[in-house]
N, C-alpha and C positions, 0 to 999 in steps of 0.2 A: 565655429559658429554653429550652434543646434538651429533646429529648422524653424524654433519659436523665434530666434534672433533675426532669424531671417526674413521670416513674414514681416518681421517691429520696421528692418532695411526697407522692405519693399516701400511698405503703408509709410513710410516717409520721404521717400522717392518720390513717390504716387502724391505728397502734398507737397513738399518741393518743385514741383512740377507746373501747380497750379493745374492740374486738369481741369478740363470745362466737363461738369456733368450732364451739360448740358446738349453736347454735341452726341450723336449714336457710339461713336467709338469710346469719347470718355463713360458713357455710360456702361459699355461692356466692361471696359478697365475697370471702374470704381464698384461692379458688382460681382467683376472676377480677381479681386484683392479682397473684399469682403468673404466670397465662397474659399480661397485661399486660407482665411483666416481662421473661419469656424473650422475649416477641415483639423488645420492645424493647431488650433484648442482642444478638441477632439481628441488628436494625436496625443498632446501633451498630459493631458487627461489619464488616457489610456496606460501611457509610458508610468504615474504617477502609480496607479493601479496596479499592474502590474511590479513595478516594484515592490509597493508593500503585497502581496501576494506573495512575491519572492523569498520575503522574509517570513511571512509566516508560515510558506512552504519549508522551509532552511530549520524554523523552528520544530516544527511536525516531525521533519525529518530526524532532527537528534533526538526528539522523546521518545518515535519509534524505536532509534537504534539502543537507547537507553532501555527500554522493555525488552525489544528481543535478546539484548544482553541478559535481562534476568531471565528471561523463559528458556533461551536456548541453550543456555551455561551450564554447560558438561561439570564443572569442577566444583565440587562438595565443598564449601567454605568450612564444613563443621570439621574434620578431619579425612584422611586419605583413605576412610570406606575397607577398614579391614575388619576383620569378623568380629572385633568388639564395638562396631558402630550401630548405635539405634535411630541414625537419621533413616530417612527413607528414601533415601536417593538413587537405592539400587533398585527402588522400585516405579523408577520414571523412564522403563523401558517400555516404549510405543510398537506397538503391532500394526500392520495396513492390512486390510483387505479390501474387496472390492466387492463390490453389492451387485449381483448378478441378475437383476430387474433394471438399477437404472444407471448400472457400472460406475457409480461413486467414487471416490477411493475414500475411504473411513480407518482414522485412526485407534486404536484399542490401547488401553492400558492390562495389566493384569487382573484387577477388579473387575473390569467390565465382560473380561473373557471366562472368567470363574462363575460370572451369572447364566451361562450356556445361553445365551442369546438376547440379543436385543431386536430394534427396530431401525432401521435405514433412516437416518433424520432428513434425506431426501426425499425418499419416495412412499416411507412407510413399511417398507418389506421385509417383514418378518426375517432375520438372521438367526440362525442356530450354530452354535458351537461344539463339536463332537471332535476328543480329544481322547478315545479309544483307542490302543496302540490293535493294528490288526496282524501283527506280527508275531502276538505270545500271548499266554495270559498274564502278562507282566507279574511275574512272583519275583522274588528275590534277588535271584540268579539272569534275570533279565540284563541285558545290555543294549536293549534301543534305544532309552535315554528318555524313554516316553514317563516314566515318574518324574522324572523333573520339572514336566510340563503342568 
């Protein structure tokens, strides 16, 4: 028995009874079966609400998991990315930094780091990129790996 059944029990108790409304006590009775009621409408109300919430929470929840599956999906549907592939898939490697005004952490692609600087979409603050190997003059013969970069 949920608590809306039980209120219907009470409020036919309460008229089984024949209370007199007329006496102080039936009068608290009949206006605390009443307060009982609406509280309990309220509830039912609530309970109703929330379930469809739940559902559309439940739904949200797989479309997100549906996108973050496309966005976060390591594996090249086009082929296994060996040197005769011209998708671009080797080039969805992210870089972090951190913005040292209002210590953000900001994601970089390769593109965005080849423009030698951006702007903090936080705070505004001017970012520069300086990718100068200070080890050599990277000629040929070099091996810090800084051409790669």
């Amino acid at each position: 028995m949920d608590i809306c059944e039980k209120i219907a029990y009470i409020k036919g108790l309460a008229e089984g009874l024949e209370l007199d409304e007329n006496t102080k006590e039936g009068k608290i009775l009949a206006a605390l079966i009443d307060l009982i009621g609406d509280i309990t409408e309220e509830i039912c109300d609530i309970e109703d609400a929330l379930d469809d919430m739940c559902d559309q929470i439940d739904a949200v929840d797989e479309d997100l998991s549906a996108v973050e599956e496309i966005i976060y999906d390591d594996d090249c549907d086009c082929c296994d990315c060996d040197d005769d592939c011209d998708c671009d898939c080797e080039d969805d490697e992210l870089y972090e930094i951190e913005c040292p005004a209002c210590n953000d952490v900001i994601y970089l692609d390769e593109d965005m780091l080849e423009e030698e600087g951006i702007e903090c979409p936080n705070c505004g603050t001017p970012l520069e990129f300086d990718f100068d190997c200070d080890c050599c003059d990277c000629d040929d013969d070099c091996d810090c790996g800084c051409e790669e970069e």
